[in-house]
Backbone of each chain as ProteinMPNN parsed JSONL, in Angstrom:
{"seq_chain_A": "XXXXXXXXXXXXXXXXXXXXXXXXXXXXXXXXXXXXXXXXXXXXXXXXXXXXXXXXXXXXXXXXXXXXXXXXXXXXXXXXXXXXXXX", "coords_chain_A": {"N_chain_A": [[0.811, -1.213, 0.0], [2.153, 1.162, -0.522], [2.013, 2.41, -2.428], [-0.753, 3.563, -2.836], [-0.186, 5.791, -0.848], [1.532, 7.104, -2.467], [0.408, 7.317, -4.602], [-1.773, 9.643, -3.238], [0.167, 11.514, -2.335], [0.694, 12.428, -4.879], [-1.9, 13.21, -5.88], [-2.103, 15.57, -4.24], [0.487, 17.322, -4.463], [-0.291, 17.653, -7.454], [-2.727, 19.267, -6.627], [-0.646, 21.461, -5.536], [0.191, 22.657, -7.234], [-1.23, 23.566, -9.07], [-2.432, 26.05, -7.462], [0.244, 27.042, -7.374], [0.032, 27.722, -10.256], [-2.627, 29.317, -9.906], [-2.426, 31.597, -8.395], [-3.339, 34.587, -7.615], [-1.396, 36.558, -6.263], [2.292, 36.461, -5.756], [3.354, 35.919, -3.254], [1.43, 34.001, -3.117], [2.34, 32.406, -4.657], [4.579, 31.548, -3.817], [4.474, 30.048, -1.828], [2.437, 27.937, -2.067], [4.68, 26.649, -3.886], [6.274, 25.704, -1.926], [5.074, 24.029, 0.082], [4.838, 22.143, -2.429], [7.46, 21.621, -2.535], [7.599, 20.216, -0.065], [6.258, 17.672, 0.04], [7.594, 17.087, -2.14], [9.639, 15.984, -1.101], [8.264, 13.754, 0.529], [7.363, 12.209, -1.342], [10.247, 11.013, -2.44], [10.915, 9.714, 0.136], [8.865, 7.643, 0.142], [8.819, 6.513, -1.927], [11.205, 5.332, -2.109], [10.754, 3.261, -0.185], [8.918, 1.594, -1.414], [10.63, 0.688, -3.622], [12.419, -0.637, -2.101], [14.719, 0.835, -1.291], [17.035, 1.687, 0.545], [18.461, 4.067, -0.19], [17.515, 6.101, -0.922], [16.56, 7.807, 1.184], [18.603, 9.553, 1.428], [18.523, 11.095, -0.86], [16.161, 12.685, -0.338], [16.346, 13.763, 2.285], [18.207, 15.794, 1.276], [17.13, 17.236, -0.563], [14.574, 18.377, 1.455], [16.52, 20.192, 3.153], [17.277, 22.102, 0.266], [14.546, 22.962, -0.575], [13.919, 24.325, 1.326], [16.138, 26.328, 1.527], [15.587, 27.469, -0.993], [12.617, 28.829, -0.883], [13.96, 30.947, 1.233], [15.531, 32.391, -0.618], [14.374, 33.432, -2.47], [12.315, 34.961, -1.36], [13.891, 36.706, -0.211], [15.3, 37.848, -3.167], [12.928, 38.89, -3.539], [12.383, 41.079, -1.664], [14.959, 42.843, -1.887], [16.097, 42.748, -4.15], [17.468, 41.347, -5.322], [19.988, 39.186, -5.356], [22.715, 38.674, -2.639], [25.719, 40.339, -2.193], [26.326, 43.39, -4.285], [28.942, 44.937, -5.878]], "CA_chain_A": [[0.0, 0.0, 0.0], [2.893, 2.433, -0.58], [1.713, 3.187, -3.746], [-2.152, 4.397, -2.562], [0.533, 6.909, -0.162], [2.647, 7.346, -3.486], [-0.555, 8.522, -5.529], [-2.022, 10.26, -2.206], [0.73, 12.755, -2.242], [0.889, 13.16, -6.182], [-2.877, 14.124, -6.203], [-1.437, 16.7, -3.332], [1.326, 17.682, -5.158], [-1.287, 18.38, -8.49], [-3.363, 20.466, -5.946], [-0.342, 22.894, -5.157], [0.929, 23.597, -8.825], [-2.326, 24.078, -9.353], [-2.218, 27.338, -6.62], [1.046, 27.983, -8.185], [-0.076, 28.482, -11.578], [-3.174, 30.531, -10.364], [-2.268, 32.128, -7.155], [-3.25, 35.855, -7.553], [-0.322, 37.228, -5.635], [3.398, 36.156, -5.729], [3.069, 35.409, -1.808], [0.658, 32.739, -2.809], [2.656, 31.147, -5.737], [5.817, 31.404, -3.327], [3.613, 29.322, -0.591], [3.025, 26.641, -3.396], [5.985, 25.467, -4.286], [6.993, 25.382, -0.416], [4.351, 22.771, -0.222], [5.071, 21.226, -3.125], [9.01, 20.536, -2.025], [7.975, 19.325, 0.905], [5.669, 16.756, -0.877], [8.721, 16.015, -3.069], [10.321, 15.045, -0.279], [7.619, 12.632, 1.154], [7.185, 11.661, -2.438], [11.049, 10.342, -2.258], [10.623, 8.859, 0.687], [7.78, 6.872, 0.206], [9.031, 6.009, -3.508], [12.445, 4.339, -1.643], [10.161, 1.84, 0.339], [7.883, 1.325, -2.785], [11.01, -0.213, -4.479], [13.11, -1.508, -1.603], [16.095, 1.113, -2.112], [16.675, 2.413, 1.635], [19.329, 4.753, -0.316], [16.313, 7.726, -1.738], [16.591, 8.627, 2.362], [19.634, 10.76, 1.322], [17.634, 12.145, -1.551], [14.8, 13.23, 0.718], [17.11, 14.828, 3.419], [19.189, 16.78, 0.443], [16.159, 18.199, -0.909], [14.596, 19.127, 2.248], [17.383, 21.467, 2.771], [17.324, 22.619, -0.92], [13.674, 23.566, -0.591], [13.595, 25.444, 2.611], [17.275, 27.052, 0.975], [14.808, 28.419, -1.948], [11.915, 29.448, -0.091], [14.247, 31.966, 2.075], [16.051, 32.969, -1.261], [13.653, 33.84, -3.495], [12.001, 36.187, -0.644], [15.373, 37.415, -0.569], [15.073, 38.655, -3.952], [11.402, 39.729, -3.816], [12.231, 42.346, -1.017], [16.24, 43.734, -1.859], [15.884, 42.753, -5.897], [19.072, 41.202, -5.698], [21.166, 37.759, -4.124], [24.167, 38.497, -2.059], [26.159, 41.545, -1.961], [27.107, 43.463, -5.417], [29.782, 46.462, -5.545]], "C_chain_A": [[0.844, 1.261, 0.0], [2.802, 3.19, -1.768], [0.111, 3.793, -3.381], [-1.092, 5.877, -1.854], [0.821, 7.466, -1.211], [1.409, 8.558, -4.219], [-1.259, 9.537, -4.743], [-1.392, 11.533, -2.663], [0.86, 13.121, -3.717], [-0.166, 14.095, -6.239], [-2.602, 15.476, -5.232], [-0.626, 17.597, -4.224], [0.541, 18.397, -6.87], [-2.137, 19.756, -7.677], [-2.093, 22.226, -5.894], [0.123, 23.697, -6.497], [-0.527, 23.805, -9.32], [-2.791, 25.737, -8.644], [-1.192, 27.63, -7.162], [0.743, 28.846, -9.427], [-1.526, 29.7, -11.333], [-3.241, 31.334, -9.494], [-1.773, 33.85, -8.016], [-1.956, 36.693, -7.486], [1.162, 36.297, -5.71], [3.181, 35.019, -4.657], [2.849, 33.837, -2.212], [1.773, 31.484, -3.739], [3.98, 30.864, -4.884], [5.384, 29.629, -1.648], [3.368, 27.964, -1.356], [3.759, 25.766, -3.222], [6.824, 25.269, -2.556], [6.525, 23.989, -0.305], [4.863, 21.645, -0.828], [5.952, 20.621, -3.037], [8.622, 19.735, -0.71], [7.356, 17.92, 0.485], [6.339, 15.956, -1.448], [9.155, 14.991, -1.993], [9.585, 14.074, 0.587], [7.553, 11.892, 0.299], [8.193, 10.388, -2.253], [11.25, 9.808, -1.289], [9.732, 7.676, 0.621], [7.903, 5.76, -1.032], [10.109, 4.615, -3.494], [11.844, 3.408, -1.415], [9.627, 1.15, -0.917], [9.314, 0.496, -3.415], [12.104, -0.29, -3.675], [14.608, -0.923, -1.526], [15.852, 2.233, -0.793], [17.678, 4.092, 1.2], [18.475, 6.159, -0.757], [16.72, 8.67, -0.434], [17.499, 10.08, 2.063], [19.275, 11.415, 0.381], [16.551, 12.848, -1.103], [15.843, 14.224, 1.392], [17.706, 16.094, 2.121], [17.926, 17.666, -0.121], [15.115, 18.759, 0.318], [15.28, 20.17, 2.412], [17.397, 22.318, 1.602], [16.052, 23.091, -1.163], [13.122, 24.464, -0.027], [14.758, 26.995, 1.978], [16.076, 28.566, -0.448], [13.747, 28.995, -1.727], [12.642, 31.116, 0.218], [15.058, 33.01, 0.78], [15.355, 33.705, -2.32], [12.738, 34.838, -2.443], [13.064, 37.078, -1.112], [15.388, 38.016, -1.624], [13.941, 39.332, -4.303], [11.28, 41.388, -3.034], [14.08, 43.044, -1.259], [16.089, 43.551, -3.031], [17.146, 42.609, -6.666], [19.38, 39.798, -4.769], [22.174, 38.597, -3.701], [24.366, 40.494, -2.324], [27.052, 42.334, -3.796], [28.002, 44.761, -4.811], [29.145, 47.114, -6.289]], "O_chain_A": [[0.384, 2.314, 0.442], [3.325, 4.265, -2.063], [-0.015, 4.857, -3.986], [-1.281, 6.972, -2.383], [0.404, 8.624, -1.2], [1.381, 9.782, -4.348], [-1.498, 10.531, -5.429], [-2.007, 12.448, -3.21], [1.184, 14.3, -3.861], [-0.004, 15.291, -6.481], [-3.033, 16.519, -5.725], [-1.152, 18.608, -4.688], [0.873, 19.502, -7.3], [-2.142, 20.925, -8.064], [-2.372, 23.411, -6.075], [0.33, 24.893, -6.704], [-0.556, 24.505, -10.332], [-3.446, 26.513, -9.339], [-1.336, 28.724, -7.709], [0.988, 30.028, -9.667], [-1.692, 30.66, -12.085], [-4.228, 32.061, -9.607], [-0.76, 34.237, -8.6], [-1.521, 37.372, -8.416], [0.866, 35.102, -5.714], [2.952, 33.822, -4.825], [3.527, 32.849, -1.931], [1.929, 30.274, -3.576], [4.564, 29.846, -5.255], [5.953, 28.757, -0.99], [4.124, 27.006, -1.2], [3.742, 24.644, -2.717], [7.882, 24.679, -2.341], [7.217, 22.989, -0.5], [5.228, 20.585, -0.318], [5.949, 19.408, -3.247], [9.253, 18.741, -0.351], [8.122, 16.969, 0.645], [6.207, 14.735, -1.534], [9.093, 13.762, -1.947], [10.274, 13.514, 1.439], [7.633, 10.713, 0.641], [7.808, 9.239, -2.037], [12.103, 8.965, -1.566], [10.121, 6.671, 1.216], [7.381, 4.651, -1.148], [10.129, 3.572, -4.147], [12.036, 2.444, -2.157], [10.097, 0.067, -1.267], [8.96, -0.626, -3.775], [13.114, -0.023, -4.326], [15.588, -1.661, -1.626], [15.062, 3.177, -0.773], [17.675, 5.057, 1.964], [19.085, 7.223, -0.861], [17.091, 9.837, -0.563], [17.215, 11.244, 2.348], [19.613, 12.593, 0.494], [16.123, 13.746, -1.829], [16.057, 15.36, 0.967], [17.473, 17.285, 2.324], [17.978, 18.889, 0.013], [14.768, 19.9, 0.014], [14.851, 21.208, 1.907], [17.555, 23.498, 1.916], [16.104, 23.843, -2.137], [12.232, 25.229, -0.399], [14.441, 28.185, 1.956], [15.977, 29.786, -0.587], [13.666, 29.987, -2.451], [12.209, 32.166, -0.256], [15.227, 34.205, 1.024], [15.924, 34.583, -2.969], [12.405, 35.805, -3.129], [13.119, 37.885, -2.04], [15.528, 39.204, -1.332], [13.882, 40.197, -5.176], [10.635, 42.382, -3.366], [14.265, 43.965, -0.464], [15.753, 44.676, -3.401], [17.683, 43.084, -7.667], [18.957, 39.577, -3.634], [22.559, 39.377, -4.572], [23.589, 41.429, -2.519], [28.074, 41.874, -4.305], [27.866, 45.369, -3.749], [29.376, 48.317, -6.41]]}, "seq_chain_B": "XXXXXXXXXXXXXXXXXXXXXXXXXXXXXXXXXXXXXXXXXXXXXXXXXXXXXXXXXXXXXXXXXXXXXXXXXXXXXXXXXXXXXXXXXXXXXXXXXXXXXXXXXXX", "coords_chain_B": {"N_chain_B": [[2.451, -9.87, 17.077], [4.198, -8.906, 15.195], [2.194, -7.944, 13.17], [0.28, -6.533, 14.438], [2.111, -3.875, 14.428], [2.392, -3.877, 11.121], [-0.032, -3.337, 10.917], [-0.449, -0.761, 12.274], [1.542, 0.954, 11.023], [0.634, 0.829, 8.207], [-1.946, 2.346, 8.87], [-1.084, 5.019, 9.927], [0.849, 5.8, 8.003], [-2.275, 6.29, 5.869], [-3.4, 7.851, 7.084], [-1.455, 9.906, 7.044], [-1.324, 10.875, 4.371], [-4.258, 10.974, 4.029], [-4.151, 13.772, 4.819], [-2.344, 15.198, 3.635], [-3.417, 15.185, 0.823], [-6.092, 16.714, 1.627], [-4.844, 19.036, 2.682], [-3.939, 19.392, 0.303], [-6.521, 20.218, -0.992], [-7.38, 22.166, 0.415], [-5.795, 24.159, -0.154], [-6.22, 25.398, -2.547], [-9.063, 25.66, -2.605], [-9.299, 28.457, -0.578], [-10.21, 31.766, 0.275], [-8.447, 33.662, 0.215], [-4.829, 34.975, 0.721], [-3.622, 34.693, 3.524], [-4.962, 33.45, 4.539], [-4.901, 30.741, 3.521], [-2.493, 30.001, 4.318], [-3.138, 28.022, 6.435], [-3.984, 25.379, 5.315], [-1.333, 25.063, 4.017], [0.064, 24.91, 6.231], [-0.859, 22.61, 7.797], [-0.087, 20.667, 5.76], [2.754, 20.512, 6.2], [3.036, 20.265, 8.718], [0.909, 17.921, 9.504], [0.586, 16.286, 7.474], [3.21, 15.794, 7.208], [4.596, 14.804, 9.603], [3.138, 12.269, 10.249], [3.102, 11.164, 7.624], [6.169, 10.214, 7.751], [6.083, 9.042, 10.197], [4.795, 6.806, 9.956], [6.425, 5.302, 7.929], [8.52, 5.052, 9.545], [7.806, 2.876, 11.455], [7.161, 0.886, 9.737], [9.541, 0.139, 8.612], [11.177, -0.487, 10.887], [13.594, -0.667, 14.01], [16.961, 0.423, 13.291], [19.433, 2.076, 10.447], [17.341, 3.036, 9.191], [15.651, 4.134, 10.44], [17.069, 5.798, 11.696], [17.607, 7.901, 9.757], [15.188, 8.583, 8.62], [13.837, 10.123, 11.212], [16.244, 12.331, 10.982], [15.042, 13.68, 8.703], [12.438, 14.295, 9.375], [13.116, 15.459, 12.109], [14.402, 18.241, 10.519], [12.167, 19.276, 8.433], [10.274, 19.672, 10.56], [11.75, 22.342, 11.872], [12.647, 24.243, 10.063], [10.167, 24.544, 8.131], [7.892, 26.029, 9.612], [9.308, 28.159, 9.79], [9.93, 29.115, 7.083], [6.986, 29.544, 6.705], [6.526, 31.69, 8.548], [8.251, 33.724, 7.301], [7.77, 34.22, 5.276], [4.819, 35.191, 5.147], [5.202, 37.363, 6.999], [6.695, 38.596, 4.925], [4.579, 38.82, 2.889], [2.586, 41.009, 4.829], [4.44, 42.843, 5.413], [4.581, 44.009, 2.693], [1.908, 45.315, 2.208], [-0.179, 43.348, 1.772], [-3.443, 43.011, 2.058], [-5.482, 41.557, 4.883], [-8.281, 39.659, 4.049], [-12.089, 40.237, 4.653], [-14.736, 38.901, 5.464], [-17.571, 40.66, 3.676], [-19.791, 42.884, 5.746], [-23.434, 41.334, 6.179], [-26.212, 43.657, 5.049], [-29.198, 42.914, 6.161], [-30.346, 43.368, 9.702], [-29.293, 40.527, 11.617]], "CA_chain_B": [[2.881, -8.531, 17.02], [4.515, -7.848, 14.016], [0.811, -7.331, 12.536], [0.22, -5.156, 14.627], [3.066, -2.815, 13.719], [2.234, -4.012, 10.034], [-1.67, -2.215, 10.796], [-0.285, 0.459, 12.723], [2.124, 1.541, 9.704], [-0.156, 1.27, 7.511], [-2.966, 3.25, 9.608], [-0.352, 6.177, 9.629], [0.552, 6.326, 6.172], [-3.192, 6.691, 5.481], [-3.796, 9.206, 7.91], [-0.851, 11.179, 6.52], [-2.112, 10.924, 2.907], [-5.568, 12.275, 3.946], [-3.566, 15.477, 5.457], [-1.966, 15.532, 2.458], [-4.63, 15.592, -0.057], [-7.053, 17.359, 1.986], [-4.401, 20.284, 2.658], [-3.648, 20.41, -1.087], [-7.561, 20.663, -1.828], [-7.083, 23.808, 1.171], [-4.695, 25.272, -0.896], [-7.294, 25.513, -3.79], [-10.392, 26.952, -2.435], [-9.306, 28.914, 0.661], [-10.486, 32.989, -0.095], [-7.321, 34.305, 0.508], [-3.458, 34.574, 0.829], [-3.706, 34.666, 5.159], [-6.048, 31.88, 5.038], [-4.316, 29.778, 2.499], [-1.163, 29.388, 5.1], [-3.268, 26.651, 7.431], [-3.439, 24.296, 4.586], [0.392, 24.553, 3.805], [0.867, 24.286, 7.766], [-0.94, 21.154, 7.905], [0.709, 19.047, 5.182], [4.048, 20.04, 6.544], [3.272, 19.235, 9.962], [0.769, 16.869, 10.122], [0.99, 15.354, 6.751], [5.032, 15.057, 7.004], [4.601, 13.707, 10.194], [2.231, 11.35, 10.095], [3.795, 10.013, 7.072], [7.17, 10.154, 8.292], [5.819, 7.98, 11.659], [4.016, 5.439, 9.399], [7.406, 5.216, 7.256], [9.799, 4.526, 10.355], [7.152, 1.691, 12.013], [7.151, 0.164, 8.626], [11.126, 0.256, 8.63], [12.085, -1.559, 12.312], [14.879, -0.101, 14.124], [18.337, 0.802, 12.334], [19.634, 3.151, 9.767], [16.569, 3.941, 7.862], [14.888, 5.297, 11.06], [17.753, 7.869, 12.086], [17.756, 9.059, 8.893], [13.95, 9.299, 8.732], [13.955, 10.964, 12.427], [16.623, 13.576, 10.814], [14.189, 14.679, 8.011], [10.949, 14.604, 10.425], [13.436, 16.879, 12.533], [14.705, 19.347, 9.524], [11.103, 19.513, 8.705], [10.098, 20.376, 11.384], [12.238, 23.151, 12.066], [12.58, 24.587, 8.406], [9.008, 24.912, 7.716], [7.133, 27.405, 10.513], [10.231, 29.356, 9.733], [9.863, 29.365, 5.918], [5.814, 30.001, 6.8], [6.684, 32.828, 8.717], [8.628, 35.013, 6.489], [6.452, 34.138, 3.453], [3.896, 35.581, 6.115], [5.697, 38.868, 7.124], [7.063, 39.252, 3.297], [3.386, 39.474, 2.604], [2.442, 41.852, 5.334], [5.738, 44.256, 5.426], [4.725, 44.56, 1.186], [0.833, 45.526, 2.183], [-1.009, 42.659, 1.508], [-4.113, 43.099, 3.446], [-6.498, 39.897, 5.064], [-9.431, 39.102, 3.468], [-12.838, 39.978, 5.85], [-16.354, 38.927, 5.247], [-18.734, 41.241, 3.963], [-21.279, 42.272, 7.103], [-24.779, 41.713, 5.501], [-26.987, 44.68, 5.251], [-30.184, 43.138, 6.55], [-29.877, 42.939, 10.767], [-28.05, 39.825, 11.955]], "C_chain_B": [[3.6, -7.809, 16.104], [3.31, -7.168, 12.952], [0.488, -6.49, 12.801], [0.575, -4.277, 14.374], [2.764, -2.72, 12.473], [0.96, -2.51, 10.403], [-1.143, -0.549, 11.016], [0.482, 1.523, 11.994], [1.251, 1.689, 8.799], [-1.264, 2.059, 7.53], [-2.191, 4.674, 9.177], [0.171, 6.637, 8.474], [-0.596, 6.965, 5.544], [-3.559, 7.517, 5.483], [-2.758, 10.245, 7.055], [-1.372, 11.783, 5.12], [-3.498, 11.649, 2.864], [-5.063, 13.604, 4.442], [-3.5, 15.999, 4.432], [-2.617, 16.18, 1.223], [-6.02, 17.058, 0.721], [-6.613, 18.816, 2.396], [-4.067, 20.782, 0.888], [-5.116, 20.708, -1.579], [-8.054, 22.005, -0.977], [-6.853, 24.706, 0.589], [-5.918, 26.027, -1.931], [-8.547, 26.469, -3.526], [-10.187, 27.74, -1.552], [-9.275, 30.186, 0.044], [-9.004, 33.465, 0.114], [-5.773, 33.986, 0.932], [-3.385, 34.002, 2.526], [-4.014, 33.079, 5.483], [-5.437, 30.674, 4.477], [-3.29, 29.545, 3.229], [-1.407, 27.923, 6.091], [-2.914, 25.732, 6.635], [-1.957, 23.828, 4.321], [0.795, 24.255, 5.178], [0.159, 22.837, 7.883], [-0.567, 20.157, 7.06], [2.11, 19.469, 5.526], [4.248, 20.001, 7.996], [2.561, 18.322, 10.109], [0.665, 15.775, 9.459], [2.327, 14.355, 6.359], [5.299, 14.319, 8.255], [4.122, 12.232, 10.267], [2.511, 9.822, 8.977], [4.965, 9.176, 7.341], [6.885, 8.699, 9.312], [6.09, 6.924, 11.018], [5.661, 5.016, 8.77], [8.707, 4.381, 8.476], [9.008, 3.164, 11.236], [6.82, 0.401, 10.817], [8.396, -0.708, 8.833], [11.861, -0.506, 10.041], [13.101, -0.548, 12.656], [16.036, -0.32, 13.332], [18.639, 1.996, 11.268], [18.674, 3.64, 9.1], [16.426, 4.554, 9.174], [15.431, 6.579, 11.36], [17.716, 8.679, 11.105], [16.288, 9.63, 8.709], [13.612, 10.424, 9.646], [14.546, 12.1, 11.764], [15.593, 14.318, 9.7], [12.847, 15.008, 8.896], [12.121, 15.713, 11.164], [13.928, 18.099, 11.794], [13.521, 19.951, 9.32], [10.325, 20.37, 9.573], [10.79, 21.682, 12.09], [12.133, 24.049, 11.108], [11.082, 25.163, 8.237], [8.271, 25.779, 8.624], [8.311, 28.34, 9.95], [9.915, 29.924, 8.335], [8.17, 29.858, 5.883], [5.566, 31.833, 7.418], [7.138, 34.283, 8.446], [8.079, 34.704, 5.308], [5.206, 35.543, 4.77], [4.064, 37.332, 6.497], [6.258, 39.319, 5.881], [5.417, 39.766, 3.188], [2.773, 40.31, 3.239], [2.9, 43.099, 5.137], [5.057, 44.105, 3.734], [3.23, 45.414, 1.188], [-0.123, 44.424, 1.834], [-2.4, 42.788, 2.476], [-5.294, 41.871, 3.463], [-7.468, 40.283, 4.714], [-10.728, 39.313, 4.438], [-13.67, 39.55, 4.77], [-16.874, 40.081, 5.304], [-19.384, 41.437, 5.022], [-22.714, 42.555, 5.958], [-25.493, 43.211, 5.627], [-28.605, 44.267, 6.216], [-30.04, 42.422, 8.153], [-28.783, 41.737, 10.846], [-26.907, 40.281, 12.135]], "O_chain_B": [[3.725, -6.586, 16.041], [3.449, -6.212, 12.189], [0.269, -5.543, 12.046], [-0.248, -3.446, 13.99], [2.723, -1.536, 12.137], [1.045, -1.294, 10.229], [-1.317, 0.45, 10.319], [0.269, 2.722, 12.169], [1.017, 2.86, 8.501], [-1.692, 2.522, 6.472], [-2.606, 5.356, 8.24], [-0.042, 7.757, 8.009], [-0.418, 7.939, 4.812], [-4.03, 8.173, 4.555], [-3.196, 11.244, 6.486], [-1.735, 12.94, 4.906], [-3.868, 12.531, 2.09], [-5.855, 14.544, 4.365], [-4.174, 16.956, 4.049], [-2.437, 17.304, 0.754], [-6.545, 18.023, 0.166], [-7.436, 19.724, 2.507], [-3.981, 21.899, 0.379], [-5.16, 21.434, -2.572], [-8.885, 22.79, -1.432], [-7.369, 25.823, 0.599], [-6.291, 27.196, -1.832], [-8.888, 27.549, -4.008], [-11.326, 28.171, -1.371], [-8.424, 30.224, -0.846], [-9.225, 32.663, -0.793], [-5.483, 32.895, 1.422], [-3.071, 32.822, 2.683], [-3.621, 32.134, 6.167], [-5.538, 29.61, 5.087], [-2.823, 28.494, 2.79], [-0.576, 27.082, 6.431], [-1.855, 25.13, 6.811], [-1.491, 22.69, 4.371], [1.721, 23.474, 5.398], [0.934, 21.905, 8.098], [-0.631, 18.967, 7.367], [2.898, 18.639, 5.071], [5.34, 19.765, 8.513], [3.069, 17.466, 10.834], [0.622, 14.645, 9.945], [2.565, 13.278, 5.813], [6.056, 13.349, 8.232], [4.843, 11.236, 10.335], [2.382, 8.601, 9.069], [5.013, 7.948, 7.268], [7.395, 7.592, 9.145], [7.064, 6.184, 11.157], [6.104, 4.121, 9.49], [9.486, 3.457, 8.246], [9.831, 2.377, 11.703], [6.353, -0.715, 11.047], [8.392, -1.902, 9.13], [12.994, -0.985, 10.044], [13.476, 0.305, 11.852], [16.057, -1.35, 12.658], [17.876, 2.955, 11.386], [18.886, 4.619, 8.385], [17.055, 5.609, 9.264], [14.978, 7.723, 11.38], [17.761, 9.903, 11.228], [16.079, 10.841, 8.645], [13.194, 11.498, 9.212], [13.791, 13.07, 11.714], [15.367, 15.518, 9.858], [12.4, 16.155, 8.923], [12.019, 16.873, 10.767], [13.885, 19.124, 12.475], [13.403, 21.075, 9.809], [9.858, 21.487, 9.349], [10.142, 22.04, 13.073], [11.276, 24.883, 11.402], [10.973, 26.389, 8.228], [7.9, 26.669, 7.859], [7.92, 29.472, 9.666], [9.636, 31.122, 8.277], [7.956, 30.638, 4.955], [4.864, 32.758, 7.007], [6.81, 35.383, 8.892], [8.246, 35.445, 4.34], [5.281, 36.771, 4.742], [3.255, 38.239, 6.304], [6.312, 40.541, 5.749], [5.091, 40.937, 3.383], [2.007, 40.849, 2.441], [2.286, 44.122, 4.832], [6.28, 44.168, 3.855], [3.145, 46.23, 0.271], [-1.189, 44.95, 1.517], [-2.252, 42.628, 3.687], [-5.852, 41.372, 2.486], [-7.731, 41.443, 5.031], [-10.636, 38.464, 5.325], [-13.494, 39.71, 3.562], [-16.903, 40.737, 6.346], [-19.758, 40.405, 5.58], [-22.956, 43.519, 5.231], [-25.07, 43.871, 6.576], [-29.131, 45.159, 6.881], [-29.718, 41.236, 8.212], [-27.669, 41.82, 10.328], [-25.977, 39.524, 12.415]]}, "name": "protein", "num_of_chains": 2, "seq": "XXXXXXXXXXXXXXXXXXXXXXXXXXXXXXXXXXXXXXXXXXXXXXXXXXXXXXXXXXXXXXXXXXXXXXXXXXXXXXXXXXXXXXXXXXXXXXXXXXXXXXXXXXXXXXXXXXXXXXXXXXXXXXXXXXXXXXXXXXXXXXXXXXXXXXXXXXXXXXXXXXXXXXXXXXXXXXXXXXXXXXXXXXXXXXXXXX"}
């Protein structure tokens, strides 16, 4: 039954790109894809058991980090209109 | 007793999956940006837990669970934080919450 979980979180995962693509405001489409990584990353978890391959774990954890990372960065350019520091 | 654990994994998977779905069909109709943040807070706490659980009672003790445990704890840390400056980005820019109409006739 890791595949009823598997398609569970896809139809999830359809729901938020679905708010991405019609989310009024930035805000909302930025709120989205937060969702949606975290999703990924239950996705790849859930996908490892589904075919016996305890090794996805370290694809889950790496994109955790890499989704929260883009979240805080892409604010980051919504309110200074820039990454990092230019001269 | 390993059935049990069998049920009880599979109970929690389920449960997470209805979080899941039922926060992404949140996302969808909820009037507004404000309002639209519960749904994303409940599939990344009680859908990532929930699954998460079901996932490590599946799994037995050993290396899958610590590594499961570390994403249930990244997770959990990571996300109110990433909710909260989505939250004050949209404030500090003017976004303003959503009321109800008051009817015109008493009530």
């Amino acid at each position: 039954m890791f595949a009823a979980a598997a398609a569970a979180i896809v139809v999830g995962m359809a729901f938020a790109l679905a708010r991405a693509i019609l989310g009024p405001t930035i805000y909302d489409r930025i709120l989205a894809i937060n969702a949606h990584g975290t999703k990924t990353v239950l996705l790849i978890a859930v996908v490892g058991f589904l075919t016996g391959r305890p090794d996805f774990l370290d694809l889950a954890l790496v994109y955790a980090l890499i989704n929260f990372i883009a979240t805080i960065a892409a604010l980051k350019f919504i309110k200074y209109g820039r990454l990092g520091d230019e001269a | 007793m390993s059935l049990i654990a069998d049920v009880l994994g599979w109970l929690l998977l389920l449960g997470g999956s209805f979080f899941v779905v039922s926060g992404g069909i949140g996302l969808v109709r909820m009037p507004d940006f404000f309002t639209r943040m519960h749904p994303s807070g409940v599939i990344d706490t009680l859908g990532a837990s929930l699954i998460v659980a079901g996932l490590i009672v599946q799994a037995g003790p050993g290396q899958v669970t610590i590594k499961l445990l570390l994403i249930l704890a990244f997770l959990f840390f990571t996300s109110p934080t990433a909710t909260h400056a989505v939250a004050h980005a949209a404030l500090a820019s003017g976004l303003v919450p959503w009321t109800r109409k008051k009817r015109k006739d008493g009530d």
